[in-house]
N, C-alpha and C positions, 0 to 999 in steps of 0.2 A: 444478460449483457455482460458486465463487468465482474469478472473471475478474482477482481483485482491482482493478482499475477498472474499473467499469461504469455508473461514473453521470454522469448528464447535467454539460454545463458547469455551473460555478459561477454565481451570478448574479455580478453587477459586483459592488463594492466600492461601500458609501457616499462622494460625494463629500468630498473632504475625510481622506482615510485611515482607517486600522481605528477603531472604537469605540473611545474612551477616549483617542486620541492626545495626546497636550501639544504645548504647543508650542516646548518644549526641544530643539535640532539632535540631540541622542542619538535622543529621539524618531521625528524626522524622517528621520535614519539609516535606523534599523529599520524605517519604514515601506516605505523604496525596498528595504529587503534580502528583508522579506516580501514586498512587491511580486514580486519578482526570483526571490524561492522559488515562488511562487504561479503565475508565469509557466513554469517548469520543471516544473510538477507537469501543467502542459498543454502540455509540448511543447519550448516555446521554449527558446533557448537552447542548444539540441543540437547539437555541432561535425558540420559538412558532414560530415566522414570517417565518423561513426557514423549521420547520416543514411541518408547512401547506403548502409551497410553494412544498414539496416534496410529501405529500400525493396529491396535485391538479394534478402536473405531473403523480403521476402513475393513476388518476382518467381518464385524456385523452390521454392516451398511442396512440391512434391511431390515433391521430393526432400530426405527429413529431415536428412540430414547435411550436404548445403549450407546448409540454411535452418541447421542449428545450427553449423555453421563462422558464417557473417555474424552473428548473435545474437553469440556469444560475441564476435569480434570490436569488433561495435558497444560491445559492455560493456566491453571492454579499453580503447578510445579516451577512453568518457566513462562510468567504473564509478561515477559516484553519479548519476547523471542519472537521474529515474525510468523516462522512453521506454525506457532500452536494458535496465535491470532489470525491467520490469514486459513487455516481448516476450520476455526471455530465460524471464520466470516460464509467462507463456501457453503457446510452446511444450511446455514442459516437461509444463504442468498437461494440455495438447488432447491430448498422445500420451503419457498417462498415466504419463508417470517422475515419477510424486510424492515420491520423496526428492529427487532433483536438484529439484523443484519447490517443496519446503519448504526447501531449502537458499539458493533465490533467496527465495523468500518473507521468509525471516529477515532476508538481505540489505536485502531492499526495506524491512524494519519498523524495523532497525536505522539506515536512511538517513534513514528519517519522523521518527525520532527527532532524530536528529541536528539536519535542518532546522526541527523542529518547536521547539528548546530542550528537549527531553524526557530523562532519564534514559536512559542505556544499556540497562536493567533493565524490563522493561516490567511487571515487577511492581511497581516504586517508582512507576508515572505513577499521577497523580493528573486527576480533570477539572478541578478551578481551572486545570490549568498549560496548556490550553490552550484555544482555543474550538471544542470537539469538537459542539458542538450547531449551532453555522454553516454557513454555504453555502461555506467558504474550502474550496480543492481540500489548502492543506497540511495540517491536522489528519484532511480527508478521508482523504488516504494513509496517516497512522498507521491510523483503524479500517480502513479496507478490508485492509490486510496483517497487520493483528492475525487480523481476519476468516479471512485463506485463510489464518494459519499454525493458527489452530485449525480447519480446514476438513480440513486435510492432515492433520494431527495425527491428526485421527478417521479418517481414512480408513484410516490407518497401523497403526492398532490402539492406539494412544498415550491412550489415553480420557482417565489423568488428567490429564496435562498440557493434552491438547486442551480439560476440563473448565477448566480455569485461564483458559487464556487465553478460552473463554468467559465466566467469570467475570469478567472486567477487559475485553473489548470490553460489556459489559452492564454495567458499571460507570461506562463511557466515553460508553456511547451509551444511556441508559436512554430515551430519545425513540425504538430501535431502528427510526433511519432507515438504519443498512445491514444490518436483517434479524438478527441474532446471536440473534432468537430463535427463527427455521426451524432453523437449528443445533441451539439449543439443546433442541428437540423432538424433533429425530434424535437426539440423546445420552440423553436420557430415554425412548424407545422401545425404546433399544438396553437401557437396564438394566431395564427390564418385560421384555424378549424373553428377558433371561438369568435372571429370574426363573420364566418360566413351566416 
């Protein structure tokens, strides 16, 4: 199910910086810092050492324990960068270790946060606090890891919590441009099927 990034590039950014910029240097600041976030959420910015560490992992995909020696590694070099948390999360989620998978999962939501200016607490996030209905890749990686921790959640047996964080990715994303409501269809089948 959830890749937790699977979607296309972002479009550009309006010229001129995000919506609503002033023209105050604080302003200006946080533009080039969001700028800087937004470029890491695609890539950039990844020190050479965990690059490599990630291009050696996909070189020996078929043997699982190297590809997870270079992952981990990558992660140890540059543990907030989303590249080496969101290969460390794949891994995990393609050869079905779903706990170790929701464990990086959390990681990756708690880091979205972080960049995002978001509460710790992902039950405190609110959608004024960020602009979750945009094309920006960084608000993107909050819903998509909300996404796979309620994704894993359910698969886990975890129903209500997984039921939660459903409720607050559909809260985030009521435009449900990453889908929280194909989930939220499988969670509602599930308690018809324990009804019957």
């Amino acid at each position: 199910m959830p890749a937790l990034i699977a979607s296309p590039a972002p479009e550009p950014a309006p010229a001129g910086g995000r919506a609503g910029a002033t023209a105050d240097p604080g302003a200006s600041a946080l533009d080039g810092c969001l700028e800087s976030l937004e470029l890491a959420c695609l890539g950039a910015g990844l020190p050479a050492a965990a690059e490599h560490e990630l291009q050696q992992a996909s070189r020996c995909y078929a043997d699982p324990m190297a590809v997870e020696r270079h992952l981990l590694r990558a992660v140890d070099l540059a543990p907030q960068h989303p590249a080496t948390l969101i290969g460390l999360y794949r891994f995990y989620f393609y050869r079905n270790r779903l706990v170790e998978a929701l464990q990086v999962g959390e990681r990756c939501l708690a880091n979205a946060a972080r960049v995002n200016g978001l509460p710790a607490a992902w039950q405190m996030v609110r959608p004024e606090q960020a602009d979750f209905g945009g094309f920006s890749a960084v608000p993107r990686l909050y819903l998509f890891s909300l996404q796979a921790c309620a994704y894993l959640c359910l698969r886990l047996g975890a129903l209500e919590r997984g039921g939660a964080l459903l409720d607050k990715l559909v809260e985030l994303d009521p435009g449900d441009r990453v889908h929280g409501s194909v989930l939220r269809g499988v969670l509602q089948r599930w308690g018809q099927d324990d009804d019957e």
